[in-house]
C-alpha positions in Angstrom: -65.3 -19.5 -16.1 -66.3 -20.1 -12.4 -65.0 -23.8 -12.3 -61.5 -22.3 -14.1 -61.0 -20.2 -11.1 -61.8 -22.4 -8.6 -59.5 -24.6 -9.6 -56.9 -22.3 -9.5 -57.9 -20.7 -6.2 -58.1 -24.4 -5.0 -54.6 -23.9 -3.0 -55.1 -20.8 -1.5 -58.4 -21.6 0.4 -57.8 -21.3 3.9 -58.3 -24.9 6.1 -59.1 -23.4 9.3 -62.3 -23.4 10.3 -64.2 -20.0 10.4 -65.2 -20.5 14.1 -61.8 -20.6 14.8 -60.9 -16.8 13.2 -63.6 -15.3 14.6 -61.9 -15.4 18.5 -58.8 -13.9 16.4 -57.8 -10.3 15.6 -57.4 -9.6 11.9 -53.6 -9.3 11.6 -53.9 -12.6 13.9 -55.8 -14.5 11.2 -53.5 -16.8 8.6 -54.3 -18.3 5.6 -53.0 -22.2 5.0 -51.7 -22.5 1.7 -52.0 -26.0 0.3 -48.4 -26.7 -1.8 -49.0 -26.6 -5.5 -49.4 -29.9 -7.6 -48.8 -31.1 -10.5 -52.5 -31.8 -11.5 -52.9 -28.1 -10.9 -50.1 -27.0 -12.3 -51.0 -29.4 -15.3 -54.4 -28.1 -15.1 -53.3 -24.5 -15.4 -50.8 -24.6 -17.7 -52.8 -26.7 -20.0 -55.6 -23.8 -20.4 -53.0 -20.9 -20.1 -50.0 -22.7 -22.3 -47.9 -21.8 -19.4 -45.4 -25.4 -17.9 -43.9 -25.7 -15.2 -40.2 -25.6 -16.7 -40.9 -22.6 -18.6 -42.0 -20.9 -15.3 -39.1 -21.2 -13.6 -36.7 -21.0 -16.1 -38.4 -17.6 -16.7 -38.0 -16.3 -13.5 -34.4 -17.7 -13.3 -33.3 -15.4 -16.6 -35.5 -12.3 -14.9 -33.0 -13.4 -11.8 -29.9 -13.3 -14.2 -30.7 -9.8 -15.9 -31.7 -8.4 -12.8 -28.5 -8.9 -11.2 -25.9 -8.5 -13.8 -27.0 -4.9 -14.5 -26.1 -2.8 -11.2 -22.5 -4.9 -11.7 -22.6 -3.8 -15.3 -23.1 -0.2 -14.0 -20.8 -0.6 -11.5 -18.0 -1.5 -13.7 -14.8 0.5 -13.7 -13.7 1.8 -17.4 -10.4 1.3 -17.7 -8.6 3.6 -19.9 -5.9 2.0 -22.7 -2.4 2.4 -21.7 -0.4 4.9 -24.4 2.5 3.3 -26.1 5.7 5.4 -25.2 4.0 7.6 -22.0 6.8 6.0 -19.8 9.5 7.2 -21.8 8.0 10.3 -23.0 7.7 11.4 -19.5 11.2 11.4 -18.9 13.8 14.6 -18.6 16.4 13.4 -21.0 19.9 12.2 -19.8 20.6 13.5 -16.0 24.5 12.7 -14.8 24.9 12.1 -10.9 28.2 12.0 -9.4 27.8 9.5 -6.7 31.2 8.2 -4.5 33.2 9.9 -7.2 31.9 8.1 -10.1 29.5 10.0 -12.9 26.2 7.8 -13.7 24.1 8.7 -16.5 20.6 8.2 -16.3 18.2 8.3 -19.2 14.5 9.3 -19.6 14.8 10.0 -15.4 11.7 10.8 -14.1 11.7 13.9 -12.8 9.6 13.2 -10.0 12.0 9.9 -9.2 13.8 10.7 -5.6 17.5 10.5 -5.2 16.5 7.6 -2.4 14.8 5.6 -5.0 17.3 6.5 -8.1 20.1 5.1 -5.9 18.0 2.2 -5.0 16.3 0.9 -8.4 18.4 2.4 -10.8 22.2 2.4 -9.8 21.4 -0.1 -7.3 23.2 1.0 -4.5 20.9 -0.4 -1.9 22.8 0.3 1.2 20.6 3.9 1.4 17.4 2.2 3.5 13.9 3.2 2.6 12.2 3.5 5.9 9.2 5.7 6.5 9.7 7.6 2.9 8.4 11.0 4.2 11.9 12.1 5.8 10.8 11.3 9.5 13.3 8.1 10.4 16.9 9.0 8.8 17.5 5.6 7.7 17.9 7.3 3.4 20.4 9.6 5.0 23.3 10.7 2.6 25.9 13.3 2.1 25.0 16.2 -1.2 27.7 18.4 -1.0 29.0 17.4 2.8 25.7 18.0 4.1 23.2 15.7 5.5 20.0 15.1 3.2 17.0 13.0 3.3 17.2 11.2 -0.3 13.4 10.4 0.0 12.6 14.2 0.1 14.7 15.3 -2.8 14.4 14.8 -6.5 17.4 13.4 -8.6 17.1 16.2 -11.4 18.0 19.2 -8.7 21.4 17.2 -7.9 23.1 16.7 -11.4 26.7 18.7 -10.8 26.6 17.6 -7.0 28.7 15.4 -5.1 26.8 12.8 -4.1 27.7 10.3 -0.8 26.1 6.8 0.0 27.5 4.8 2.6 28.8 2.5 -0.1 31.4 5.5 -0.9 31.8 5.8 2.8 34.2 3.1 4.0 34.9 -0.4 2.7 35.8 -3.8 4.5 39.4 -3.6 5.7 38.9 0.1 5.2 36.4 1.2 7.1 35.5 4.8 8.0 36.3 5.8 11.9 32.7 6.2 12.7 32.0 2.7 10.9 34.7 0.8 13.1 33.3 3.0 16.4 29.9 1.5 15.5 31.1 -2.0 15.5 33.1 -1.7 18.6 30.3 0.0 20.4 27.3 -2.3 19.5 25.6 0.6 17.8 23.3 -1.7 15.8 21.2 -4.5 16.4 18.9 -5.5 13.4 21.0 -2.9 10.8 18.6 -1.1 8.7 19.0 2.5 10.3 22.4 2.0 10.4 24.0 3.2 7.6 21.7 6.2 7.8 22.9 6.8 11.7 26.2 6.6 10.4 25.5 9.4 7.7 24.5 11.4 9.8 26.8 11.4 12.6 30.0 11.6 9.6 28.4 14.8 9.2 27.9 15.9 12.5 32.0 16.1 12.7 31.9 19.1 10.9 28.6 20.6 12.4 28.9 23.4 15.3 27.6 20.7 18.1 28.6 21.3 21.8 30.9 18.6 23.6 27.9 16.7 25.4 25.9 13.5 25.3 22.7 15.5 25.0 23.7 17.8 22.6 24.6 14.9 20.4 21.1 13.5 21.2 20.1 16.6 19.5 21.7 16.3 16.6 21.0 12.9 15.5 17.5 13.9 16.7 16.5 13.0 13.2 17.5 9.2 12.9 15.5 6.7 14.3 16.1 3.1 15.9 13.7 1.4 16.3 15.7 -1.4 18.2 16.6 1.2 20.8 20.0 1.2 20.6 20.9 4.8 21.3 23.0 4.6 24.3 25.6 2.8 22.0 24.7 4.8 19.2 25.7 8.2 21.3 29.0 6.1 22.8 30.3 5.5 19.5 29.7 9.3 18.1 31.5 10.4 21.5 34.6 8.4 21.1 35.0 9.9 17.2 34.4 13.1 18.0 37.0 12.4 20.9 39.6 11.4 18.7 39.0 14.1 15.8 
């Protein structure tokens, strides 16, 4: 029994000489391990029926299991899809009268915005989505005359309105007076606020605003351009109102 351990211990005796540790503190002191052989290994695994292979494709599989089950835990359950939710969650027809022309709409959504019904479902894209929490103007249309951010009202409170995009505004060779005062002024540079700076200033003709550049600053307070192109913006505005 002696010899057996011995020759098992064989690589972990230490090769430095015990003169040498005594002039060094304890957590100084190492031990030299001699690398492990393949007459040891032979010589273990023939007494203990243990090989080499086996060993390590042991602790490879313990490696394996280990890992895979925090992931397994960690998985996300995903819950099956029910057949029919999409239309079930619908409202039933909704008809929007939009530039003077009725669209009904089936299985709406009622918690689809006007901007995004006008967008994806009658595809009128010239209403922008900009910032989609009413905060840049650029989904500005006409409900009734007045001024409304699409992308902060629902389609279902608008059936029976009169709805205005800037499609139903003006067309080429017929454009609206505030449309050809934009052009002629350079109100625009890269476009996408513009057809909801033009919304709003249509309808700020029939608001109670005072005569002056900074009262019209005011009022279209609410659309954004990001290019910067105000100064044209308030020019154009000026010369309509001028001529109303």
């Amino acid at each position: 029994m002696a010899d057996t351990l011995d020759t098992r211990m064989k690589h972990l005796r230490s090769r430095t000489p015990q003169n040498a540790k005594d002039g060094l503190a304890p957590d100084q002191q190492s031990v030299d391990l001699e690398p492990l052989t393949e007459t040891i290994l032979a010589e273990t695994s023939g007494k203990r029926g243990l090989s080499r292979r086996s060993f390590l494709s042991g602790l490879g599989a313990a490696g394996v299991l280990a890992g895979a089950a925090p992931l397994a835990a960690a998985a996300p359950v995903i819950e099956p899809v029910v057949q029919g939710q999409a239309e079930t969650g619908g409202t039933g027809n909704v008809t929007l009268r939009i530039n003077g022309k009725d669209y009904t709409l089936r299985s709406l959504d009622p918690r689809a915005t006007l901007l995004d019904t006008l967008r994806e479902r009658i595809h009128l894209t010239g209403t922008k989505k900009g910032c989609d929490h009413g905060q840049c103007g650029a989904c500005t249309v006409h409900v009734n005359g007045r001024r409304v951010n699409s992308c902060l009202s629902f389609s279902v409170m608008h059936e029976g309105d009169e709805i205005t995009t800037i499609e139903g505004l003006g067309q080429p060779g017929n454009l609206h007076p505030m449309q050809a005062a934009f052009v002629e002024h350079d109100g625009y540079q890269c476009g996408y606020c513009t057809s909801g700076q033009i919304m709003s200033a249509v309808a700020l003709l029939k608001e109670p605003i005072g005569p002056s550049d900074e009262e019209i600053k005011h009022a279209m307070a609410g659309n954004i351009c990001r290019c910067g192109a105000y100064t044209n913006i308030v020019a154009a505005v000026r010369q309509v109102r001028s001529r109303a």
